[in-house]
N, C-alpha and C positions, 0 to 999 in steps of 0.2 A: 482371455486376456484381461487385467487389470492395469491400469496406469494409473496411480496418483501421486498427489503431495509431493511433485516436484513441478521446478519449470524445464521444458526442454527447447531449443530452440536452434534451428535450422537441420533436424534429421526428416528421414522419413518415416511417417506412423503406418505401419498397415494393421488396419481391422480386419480380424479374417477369420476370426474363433466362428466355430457356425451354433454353438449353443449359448455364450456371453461374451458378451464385452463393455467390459464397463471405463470411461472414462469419469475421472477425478473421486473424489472428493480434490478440492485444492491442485485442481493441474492446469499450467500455463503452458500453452503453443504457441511461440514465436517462431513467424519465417518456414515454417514445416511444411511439408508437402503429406497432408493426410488422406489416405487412399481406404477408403471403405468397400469392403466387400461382401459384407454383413450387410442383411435382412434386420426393416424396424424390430421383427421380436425379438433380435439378439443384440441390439445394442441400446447401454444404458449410458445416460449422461447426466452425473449428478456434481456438479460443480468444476467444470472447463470453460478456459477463456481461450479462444483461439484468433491472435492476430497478425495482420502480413502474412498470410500463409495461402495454403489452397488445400482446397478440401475435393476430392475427386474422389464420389459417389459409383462406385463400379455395378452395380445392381441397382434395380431403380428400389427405390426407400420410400416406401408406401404407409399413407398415414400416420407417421410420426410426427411428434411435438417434439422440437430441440429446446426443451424444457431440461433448465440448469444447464445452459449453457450461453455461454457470451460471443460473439463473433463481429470482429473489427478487421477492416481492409484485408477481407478474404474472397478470392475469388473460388468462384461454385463450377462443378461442371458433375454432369452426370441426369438421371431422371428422377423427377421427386414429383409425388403425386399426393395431394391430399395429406401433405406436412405444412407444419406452423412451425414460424420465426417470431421469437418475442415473446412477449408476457401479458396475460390480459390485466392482472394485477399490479405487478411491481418491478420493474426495468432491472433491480439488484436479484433477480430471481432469474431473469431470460432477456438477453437485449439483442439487438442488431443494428449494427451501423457502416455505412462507407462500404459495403462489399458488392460484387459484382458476380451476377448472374448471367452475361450475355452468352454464356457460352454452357447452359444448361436447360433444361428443357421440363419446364413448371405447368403442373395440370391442377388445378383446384388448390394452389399454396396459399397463407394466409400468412400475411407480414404483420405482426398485431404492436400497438404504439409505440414504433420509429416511425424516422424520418424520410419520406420516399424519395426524396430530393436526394438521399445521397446512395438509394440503393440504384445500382445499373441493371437493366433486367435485360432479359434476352428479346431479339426482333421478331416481329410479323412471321410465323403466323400464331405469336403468343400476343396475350394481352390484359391491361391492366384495368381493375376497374375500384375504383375507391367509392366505396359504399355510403352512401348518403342518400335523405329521406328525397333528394329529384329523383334520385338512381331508383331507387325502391318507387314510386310513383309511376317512372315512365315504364317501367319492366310492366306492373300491374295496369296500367292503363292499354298496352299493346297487343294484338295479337303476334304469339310467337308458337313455331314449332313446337309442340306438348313438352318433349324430351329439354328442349333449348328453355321454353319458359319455364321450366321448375329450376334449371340449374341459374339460369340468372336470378331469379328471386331467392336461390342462395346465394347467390355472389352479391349480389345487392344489399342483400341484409342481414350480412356479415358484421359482427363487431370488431372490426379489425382496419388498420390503414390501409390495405388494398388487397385483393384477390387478384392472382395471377390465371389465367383461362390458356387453354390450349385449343386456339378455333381450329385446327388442322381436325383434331379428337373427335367436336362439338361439329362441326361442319357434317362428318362421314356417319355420327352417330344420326345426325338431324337429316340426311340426305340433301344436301347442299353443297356449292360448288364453294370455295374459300373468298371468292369474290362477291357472293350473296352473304357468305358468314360477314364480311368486315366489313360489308353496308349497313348491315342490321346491327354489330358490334357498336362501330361509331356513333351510333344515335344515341347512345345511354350516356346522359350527363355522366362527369368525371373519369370518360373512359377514354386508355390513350394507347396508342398499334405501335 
């Protein structure tokens, strides 16, 4: 599947090639309802703006960058693990803004320079931790679970606006009960359930 160099706006997209799909060079989505059912290694995104829409992730999308692509007032649903939103670089390359995540379910995501204020992220038992040198301090100053302290002194010292965590994941991987996970989550300057 190829789509570019046009705008479409209020159809349904289905991604579903299981060896490519590439979205843009020059493609706008307005209002669309995009339904992925492709695997990060088959889908490419080099230049897509997708806004007012919803993007509904059918497989969970493991380790992708949505790199060349833009996203405004789109809500999320689906599993995304160890993907990045934004751009470490330059906002005209990768941007994110106003979209809503409550109703999707983020393990290791990395939102890199936007605004978190206008992203909505999904509830308890996910959570968010915006990376800063207290963050980075108290992780290394603590004793924590072996498995649990290595992934927070990732998340901590991320260059990125926030890391999204899955304590439900981190809890069963660390043997802890979800109520132990978000007494110990809570302590980390900048972190919010």
């Amino acid at each position: 599947m190829k789509i570019q160099n046009q705008s479409i706006s209020s159809k349904d997209i289905i991604i579903n090639d299981e060896d490519h799909n590439v979205l843009g060079p020059e493609l706008f989505l307005d209002k669309c309802h995009v339904k992925n059912l492709s695997a990060s290694e088959s889908l490419v995104l080099i230049g897509v703006t997708i806004t007012n829409s919803y993007f509904e992730q059918i497989v969970p999308l493991v380790n992708f960058h949505f790199e060349g692509a833009h996203f405004k007032n789109t809500k999320f649903s689906g599993v995304f693990s160890g993907c990045d939103f934004g751009d470490w670089d330059s906002p005209e390359r990768s941007s994110i803004s106003e979209c809503d995540f409550s109703n999707a379910e983020l393990d290791g995501v990395r939102f890199i320079n936007c605004d978190m204020q206008n992203i909505k992220l999904p509830s308890w038992p996910f959570f968010a931790i915006t990376p800063s040198p207290e963050a980075i301090a108290f992780v290394k100053e603590n004793d924590w679970p072996v498995r649990l302290g290595s992934t927070l002194k990732i998340y901590t010292g991320a260059e990125c606006s926030a890391v999204i965590g899955n304590a439900k994941r981190l809890a069963q991987k660390n043997k802890l009960t979800l109520s132990q996970m978000k007494e110990l989550i809570t302590k980390i300057p900048g972190t919010t359930v």
